[in-house]
N, C-alpha and C positions, 0 to 999 in steps of 0.2 A: 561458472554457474552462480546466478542468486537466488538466494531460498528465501522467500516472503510467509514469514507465518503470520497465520489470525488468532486473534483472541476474542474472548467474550463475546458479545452480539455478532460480531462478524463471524466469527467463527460458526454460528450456531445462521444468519443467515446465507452465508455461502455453502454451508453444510460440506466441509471440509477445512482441515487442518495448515495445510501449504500447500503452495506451487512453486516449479521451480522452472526457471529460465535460463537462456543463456545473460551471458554479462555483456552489458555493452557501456563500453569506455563513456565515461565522462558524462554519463548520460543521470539528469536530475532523478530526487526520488518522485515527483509528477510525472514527471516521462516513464518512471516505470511501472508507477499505479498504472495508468494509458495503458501499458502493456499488458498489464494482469489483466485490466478490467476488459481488454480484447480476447482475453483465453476460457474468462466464465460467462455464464451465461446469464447470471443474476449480477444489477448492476450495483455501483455498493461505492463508486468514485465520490459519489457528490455528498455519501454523509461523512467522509473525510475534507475533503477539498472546498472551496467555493470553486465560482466560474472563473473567479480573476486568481487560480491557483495557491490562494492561501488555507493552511488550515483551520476548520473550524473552531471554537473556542471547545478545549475539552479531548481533542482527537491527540493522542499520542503515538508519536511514530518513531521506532527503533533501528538504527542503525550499527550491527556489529553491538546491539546490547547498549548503545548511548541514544538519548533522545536528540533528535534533531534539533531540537531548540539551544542543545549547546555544545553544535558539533561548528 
């Protein structure tokens, strides 16, 4: 299972705390926004991401508690 928590703004517009999924091998943390943002119903991908899959300036993303920026 992964367990995706929100915080701050997101938290407050998804209006919920986590979700949790199955784990799929090898698979990017893009690929797994995709997947959350398939399971709610408010969309919330693009103020993390651009269209060409990079993070916006400002967006922090947690992996096992390490930022992706220097995993």
């Amino acid at each position: 299972m992964v367990e995706v928590q929100f915080f701050s703004l997101l938290r407050i517009l998804l209006k919920q705390e986590r979700i949790e999924l199955s784990a799929v091998e090898e698979e990017t943390v893009a690929q797994l926004l995709t997947r959350v943002q398939q399971q709610l119903s408010t969309s919330f991908v693009q103020k993390l991401l651009t269209e060409e899959g990079n993070m916006h300036p400002g967006t922090i993303i947690l992996v096992n508690r390490h930022n992706i920026h220097h995993l």
